[in-house]
VOGU-3710 file (C-alpha; in Angstrom, 3 decimals, decimal comma):
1> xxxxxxxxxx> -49,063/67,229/-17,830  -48,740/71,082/-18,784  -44,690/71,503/-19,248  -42,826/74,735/-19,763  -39,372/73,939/-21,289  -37,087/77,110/-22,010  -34,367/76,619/-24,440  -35,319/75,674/-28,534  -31,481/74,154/-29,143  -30,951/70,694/-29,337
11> xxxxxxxxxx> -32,044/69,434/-26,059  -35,084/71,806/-25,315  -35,936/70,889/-29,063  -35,649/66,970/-28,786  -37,049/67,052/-24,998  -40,189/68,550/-26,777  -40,311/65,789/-29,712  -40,212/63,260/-27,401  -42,748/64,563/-24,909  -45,126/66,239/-27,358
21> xxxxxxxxxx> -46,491/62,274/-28,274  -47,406/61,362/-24,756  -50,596/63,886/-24,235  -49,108/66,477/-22,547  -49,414/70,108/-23,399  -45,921/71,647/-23,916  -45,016/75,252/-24,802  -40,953/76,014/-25,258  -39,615/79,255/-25,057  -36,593/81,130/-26,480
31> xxxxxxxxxx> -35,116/84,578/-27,807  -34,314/82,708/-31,025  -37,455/82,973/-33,116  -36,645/81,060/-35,879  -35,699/78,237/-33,580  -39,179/78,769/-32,418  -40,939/78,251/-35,959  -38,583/75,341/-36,760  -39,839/73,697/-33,795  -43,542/75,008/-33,918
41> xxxxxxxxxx> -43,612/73,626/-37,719  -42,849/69,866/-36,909  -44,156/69,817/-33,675  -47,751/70,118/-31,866  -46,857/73,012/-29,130  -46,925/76,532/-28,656  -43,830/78,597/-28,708  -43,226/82,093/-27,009  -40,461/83,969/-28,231  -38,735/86,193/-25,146
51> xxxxxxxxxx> -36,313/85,563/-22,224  -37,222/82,442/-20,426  -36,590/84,036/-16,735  -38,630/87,256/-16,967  -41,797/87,053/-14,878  -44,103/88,096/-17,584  -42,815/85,770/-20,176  -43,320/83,064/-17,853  -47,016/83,943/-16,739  -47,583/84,128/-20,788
61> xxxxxxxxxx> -46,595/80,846/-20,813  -49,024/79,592/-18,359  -46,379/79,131/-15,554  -49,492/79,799/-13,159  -51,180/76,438/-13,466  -47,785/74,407/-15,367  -46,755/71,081/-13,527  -43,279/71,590/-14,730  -40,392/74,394/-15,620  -37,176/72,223/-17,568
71> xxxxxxxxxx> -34,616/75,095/-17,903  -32,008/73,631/-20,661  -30,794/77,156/-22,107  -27,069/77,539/-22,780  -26,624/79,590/-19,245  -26,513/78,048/-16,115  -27,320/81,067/-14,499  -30,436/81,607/-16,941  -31,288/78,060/-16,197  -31,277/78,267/-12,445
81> xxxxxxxxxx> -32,700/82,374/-12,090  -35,906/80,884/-14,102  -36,465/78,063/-11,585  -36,337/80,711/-8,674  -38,857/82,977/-10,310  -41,118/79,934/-11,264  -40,448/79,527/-7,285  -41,519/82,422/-5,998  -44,015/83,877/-8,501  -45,670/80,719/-9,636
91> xxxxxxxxxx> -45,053/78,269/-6,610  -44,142/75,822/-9,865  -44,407/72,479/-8,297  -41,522/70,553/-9,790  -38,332/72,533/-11,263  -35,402/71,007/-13,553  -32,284/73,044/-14,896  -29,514/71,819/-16,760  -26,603/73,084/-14,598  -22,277/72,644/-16,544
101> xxxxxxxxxx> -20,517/74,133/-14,783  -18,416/71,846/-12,191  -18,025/75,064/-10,087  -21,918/74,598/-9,198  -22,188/70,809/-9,332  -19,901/70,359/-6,545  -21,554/72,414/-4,426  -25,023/70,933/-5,483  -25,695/69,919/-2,093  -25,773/73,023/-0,350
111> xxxxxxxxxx> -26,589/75,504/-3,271  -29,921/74,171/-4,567  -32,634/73,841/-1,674  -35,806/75,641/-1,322  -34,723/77,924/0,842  -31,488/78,725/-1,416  -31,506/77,709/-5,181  -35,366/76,288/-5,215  -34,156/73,643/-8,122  -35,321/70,264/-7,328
121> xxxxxxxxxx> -33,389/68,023/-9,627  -30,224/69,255/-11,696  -29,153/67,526/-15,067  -25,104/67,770/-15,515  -24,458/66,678/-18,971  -20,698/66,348/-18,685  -21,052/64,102/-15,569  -23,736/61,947/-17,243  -21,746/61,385/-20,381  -18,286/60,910/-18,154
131> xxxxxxxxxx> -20,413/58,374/-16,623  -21,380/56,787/-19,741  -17,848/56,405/-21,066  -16,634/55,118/-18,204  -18,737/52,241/-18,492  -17,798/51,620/-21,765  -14,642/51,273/-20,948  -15,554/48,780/-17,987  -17,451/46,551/-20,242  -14,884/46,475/-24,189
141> xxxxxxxxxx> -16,899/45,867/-26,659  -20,413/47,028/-25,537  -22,237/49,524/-27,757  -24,020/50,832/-24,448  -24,364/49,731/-21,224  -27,088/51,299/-18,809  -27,280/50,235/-15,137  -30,814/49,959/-12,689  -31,804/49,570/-8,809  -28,101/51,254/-7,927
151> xxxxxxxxxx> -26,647/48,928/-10,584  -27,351/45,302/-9,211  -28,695/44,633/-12,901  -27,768/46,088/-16,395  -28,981/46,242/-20,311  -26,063/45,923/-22,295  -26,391/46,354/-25,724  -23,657/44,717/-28,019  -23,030/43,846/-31,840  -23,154/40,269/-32,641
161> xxxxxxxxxx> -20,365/38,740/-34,716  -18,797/35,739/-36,592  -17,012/33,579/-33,936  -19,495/34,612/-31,091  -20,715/31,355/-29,796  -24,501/31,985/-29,982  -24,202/33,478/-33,651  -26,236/31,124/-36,107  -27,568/29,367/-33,692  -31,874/30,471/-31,791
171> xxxxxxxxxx> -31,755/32,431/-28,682  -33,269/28,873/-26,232  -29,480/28,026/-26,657  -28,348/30,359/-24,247  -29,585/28,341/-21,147  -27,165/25,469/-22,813  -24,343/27,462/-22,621  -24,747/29,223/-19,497  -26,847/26,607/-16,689  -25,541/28,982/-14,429
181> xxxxxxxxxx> -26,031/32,462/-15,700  -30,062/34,064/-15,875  -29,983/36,758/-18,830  -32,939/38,226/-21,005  -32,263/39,099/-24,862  -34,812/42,058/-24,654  -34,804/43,237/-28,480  -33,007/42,374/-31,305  -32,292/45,168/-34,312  -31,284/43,696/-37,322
191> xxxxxxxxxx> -30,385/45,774/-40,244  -31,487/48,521/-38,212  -35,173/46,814/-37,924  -36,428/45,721/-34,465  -37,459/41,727/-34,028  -38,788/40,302/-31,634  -37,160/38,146/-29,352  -38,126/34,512/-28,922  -36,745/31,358/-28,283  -36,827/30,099/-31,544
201> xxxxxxxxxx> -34,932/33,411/-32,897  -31,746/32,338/-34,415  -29,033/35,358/-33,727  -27,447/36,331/-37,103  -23,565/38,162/-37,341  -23,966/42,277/-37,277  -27,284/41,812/-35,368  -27,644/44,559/-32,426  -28,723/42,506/-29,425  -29,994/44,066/-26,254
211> xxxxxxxxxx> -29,659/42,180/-23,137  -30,371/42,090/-19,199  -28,395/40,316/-16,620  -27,098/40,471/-13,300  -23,985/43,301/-13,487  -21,889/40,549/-12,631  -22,650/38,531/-14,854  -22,653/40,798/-17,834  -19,107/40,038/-19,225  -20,572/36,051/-19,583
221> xxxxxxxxxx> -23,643/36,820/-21,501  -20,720/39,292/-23,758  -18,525/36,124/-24,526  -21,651/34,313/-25,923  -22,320/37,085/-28,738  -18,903/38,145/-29,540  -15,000/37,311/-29,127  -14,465/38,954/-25,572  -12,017/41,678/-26,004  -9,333/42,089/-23,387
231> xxxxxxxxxx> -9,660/45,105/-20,702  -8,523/48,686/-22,115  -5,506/49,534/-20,373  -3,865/52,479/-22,525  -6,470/55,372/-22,802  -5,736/58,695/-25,471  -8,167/61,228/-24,370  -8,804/64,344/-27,065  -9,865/67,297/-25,440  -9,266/68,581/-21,816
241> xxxxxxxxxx> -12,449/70,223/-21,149  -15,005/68,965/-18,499  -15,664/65,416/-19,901  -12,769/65,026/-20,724  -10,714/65,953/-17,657  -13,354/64,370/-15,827  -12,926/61,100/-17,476  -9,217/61,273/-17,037  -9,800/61,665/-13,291  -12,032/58,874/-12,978
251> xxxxxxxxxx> -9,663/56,547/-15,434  -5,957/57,336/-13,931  -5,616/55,229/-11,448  -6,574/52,214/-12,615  -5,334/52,862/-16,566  -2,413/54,177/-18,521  -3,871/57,691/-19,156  -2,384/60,385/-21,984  -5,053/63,691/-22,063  -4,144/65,925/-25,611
261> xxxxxxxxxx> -5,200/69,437/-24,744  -5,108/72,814/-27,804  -5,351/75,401/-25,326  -1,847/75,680/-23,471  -3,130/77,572/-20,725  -5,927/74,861/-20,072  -3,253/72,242/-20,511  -0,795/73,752/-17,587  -3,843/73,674/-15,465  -4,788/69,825/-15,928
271> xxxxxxxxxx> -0,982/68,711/-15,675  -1,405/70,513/-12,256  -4,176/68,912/-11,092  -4,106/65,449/-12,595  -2,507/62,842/-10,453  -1,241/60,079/-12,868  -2,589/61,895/-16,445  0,384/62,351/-18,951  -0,889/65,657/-20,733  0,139/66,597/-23,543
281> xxxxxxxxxx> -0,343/70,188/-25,504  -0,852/69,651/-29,047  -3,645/69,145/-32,073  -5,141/65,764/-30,948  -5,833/65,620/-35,343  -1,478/65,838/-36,048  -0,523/62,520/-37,627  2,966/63,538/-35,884  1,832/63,954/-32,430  0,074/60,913/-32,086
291> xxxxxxxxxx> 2,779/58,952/-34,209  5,053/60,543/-31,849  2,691/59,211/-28,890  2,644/55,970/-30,088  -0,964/56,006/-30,919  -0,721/52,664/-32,712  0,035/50,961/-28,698  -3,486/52,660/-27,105  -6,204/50,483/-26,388  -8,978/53,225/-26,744
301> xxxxxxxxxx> -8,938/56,336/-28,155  -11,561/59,299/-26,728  -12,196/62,186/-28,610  -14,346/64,587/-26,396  -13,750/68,011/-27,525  -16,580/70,318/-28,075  -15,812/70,204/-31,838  -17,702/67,662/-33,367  -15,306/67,378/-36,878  -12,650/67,699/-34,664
311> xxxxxxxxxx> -13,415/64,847/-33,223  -14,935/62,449/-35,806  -11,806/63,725/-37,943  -9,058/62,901/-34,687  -10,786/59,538/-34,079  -10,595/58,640/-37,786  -6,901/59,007/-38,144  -6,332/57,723/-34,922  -7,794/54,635/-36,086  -6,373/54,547/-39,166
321> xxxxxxxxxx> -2,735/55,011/-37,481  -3,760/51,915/-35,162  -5,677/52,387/-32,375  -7,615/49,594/-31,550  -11,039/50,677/-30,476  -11,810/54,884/-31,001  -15,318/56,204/-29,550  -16,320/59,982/-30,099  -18,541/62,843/-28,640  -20,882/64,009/-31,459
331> xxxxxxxxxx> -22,838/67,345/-30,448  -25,243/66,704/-33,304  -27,141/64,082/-33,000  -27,847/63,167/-36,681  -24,013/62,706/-37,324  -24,121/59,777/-34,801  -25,882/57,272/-37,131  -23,887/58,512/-39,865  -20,059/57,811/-38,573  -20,845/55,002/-36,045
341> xxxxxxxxxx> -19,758/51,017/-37,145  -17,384/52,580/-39,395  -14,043/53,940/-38,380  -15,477/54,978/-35,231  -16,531/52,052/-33,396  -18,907/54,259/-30,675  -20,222/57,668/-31,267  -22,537/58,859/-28,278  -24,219/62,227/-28,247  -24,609/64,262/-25,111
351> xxxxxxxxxx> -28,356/65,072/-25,990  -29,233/61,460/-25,397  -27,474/61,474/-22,640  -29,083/64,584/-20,768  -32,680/63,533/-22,694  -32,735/60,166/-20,181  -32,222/61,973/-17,210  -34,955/64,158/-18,012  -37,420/61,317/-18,945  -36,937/60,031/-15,827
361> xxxxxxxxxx> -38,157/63,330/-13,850  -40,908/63,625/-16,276  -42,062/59,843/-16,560  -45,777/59,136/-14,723  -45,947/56,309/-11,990  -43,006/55,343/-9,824  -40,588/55,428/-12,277  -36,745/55,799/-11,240  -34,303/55,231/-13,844  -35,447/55,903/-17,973
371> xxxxxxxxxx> -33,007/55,765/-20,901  -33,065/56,817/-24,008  -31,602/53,652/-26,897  -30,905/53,781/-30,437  -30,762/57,487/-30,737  -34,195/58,217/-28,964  -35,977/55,058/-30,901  -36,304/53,136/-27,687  -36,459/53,654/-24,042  -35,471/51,367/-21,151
381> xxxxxxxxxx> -37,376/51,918/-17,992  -37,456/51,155/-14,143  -40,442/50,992/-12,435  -41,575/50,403/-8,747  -44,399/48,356/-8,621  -46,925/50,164/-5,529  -49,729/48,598/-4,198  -51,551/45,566/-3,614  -53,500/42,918/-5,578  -56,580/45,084/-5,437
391> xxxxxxxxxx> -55,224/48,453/-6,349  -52,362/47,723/-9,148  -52,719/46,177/-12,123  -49,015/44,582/-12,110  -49,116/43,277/-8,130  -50,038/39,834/-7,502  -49,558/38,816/-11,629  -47,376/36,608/-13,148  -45,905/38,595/-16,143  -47,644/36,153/-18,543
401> xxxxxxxxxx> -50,882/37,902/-17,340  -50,316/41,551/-17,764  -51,336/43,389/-20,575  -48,409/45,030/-21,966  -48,162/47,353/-24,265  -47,276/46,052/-28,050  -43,430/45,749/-28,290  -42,559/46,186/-24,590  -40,912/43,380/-22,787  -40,309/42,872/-19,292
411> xxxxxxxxxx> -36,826/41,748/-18,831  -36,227/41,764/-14,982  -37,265/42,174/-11,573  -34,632/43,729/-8,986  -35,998/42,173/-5,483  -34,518/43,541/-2,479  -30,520/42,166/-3,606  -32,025/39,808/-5,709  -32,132/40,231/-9,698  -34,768/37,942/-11,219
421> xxxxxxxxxx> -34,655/37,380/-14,870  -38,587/37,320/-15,975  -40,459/34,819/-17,429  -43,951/34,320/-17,980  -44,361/32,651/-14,162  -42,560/35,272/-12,333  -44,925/36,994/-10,073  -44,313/40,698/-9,102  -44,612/41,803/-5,688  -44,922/45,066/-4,299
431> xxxxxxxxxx> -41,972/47,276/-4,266  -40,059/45,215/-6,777  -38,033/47,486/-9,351  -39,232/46,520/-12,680  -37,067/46,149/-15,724  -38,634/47,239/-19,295  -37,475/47,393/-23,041  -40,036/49,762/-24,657  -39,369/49,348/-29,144  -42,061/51,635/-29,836
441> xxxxxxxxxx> -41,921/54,585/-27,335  -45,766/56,025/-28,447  -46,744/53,257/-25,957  -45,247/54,779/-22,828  -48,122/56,290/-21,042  -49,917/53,145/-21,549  -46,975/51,722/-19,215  -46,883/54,827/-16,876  -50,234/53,886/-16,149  -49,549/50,283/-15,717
451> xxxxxxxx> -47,479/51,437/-12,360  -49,886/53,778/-11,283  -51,698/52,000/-8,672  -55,634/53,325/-8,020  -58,347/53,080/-5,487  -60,637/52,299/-7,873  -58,831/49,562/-9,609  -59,942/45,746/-8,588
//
């Protein structure tokens, strides 16, 4: 696939490191030039240095015959003005821009058409990360938790430890415990190491386990792997700004919400507009205000300004004053391995975050729903299964029988309602949503093709 992405920052830069292994032909384009080399230096793709939206910097680029524009520069309006002119110049079949603002995401509906805003999917990091947290906070004590086919099933991934009734004991036990309760262990990381899961695997304490159930059944499987932790109900939110004024929206009713905002001005405004949000003006980092605040009596503590020390340094001493569980926005992705399982119990990045909804426009086959794991080590996918037993190579096979790539695993099929947890007898049918685990992600074409049902194929 021939890709143009504009923007070299960290998105645009770690779109293009994770697309630039799969065989297609990428070229990236910014006004930063030594963004450009960085890029070009590591990475197998051409780079043009100029403004991403001007006509002739786009036909340089080979926007003429490209099967894709991504449009992740720091400006909306940059963002969406390059999808037009890819549009109308270029007839660009597919066009993606990364749109912030909430001022254009509410009016998403009517703005971006062909005949108006010719973008045909938008990525809005703040509500994909608000999202994120959210669940999080649903599911206490999951590292992440990612949700397929409109959320009948879920991979949940969670941290194993001492006390957690399946620790020191192999992975067949599960069925003992639960009779009642299908669920797939889909990888294992231990010691930062992926193993594979089998029946005879014995679950060790601080091991990362990845598993798929039924969403309603999620908070079971939990209890088997670790000491359940009771629901959050007192919520300390750092920062005011989209994600976090979004989160305190979506939290309020339903929690006991305080929102700690620097800027006074922005602070007025929330107060105004919050229903049942306590918000406070302050330094989220002042030992006083949160001693004040009673920061030792909150259940989780969210730092989400757009500063990442900020944050790691606010979440730190909010911990250390007594908060029982603090999570953290990190901007840079590299700090995330560094500061999470420490102090911080979760740091998420809002790369990753934007990076899966990307993957799934780019992704060959039927695919609906990708996400990026472990920092962009891993990818879960959902795939429609198209076709019949004549021209797919999944339809009509028990899973035992297909030929899947090394390290994937298949750990559900979403039927109709129905979420089937696979084994090596379960047969897949056409339109079934497919659940996968992918631990080495330079095999994903291998599985776009998998879904990508042929004429030719009998």
């Amino acid at each position: 696939m021939k890709i143009i992405i504009l923007g070299a920052g960290q998105v645009g830069g770690t779109l293009a490191e994770n697309l630039v292994g799969e065989k297609n032909d990428i070229t990236l384009i910014d006004a930063n030039e030594g963004a450009l080399n960085n890029l070009k230096d590591r990475l197998d793709i051409q780079v043009i240095q100029g403004i991403g939206s001007h006509p002739d910097v786009l036909r340089q680029a080979g926007a003429e015959d490209a099967d894709m524009l991504i449009a992740v520069t720091n400006s909306d309006e940059s963002n969406m003005l390059a999808c037009q002119v890819a549009h109308s110049i270029f007839s660009t079949p597919t066009k993606i821009a990364r749109v912030r603002s909430e001022q254009y995401v509410v009016y998403k509906d009517q703005l971006f058409k062909h005949q108006d805003i010719p973008v045909d999917h938008i990525i809005a990091p703040e509500q994909l990360v608000t999202k994120a947290i959210k669940r999080l906070i649903d599911y206490p004590g999951a590292l992440q938790v990612v949700e397929f086919a409109e959320g009948k099933a879920s991979l949940v991934a969670v941290k194993a430890y001492y006390g957690g009734l399946l620790v020191g004991h192999a992975l067949s036990a599960l069925k003992a415990h639960m009779p009642n309760v299908e669920t797939r262990v889909a990888a294992i990381y231990r010691r930062g190491r992926p193993i594979r899961p089998l029946g005879t695997t014995v679950i060790e304490a601080d091991d990362e386990v990845f598993f798929i159930a039924d969403t309603k059944h999620i908070k079971m499987v939990m209890s088997e792997l670790q000491k359940l932790e009771t629901n959050y109900k007192r919520i300390m939110i750092a920062g005011g700004g989209l994600i976090g004024a979004g989160l305190a929206r979506r939290l309020e009713h339903d929690h006991y919400v305080k929102l700690i905002e620097f800027n006074e001005n922005r602070a007025k405004f929330l107060s105004g507009n919050l229903d049942n949000t306590i918000v406070l003006n302050g330094d989220a980092s002042s030992f006083e205000l949160l001693d004040e605040e009673n920061v030792d009596n909150i259940d989780a503590f969210i730092a989400v300004t757009d500063d990442d020390e900020a944050n790691i340094m606010s979440a730190m001493l909010a911990k250390h004053m007594g908060a029982k569980k603090v999570m953290t926005l990190i901007q840079r992705s590299a700090y995330v391995d560094l500061v999470q399982g420490g102090d911080i119990d979760i740091a998420f990045s809002p790369q990753q975050a934007t990076i899966s909804a990307l993957l799934t426009h780019v992704r060959k086959g039927d695919i609906v729903n990708v996400y990026s794991l472990r920092r962009g080590a891993a990818e879960a996918i959902e795939a429609i299964a198209h076709g019949d037993e004549k021209t797919s190579k999944v339809v009509g096979k028990a899973i035992g029988e297909i030929k899947l790539p090394p390290g994937t695993t298949i750990g559900a099929v979403v039927r109709d309602d129905s979420v089937i947890i696979a084994h090596s007898d379960t047969i897949i049918q056409a339109d079934d949503h497919v659940i996968m685990f992918l631990v080495d992600k330079k095999y994903i074409p291998d599985v776009e093709k998998l879904f990508q049902p042929t004429a030719f194929f009998f």
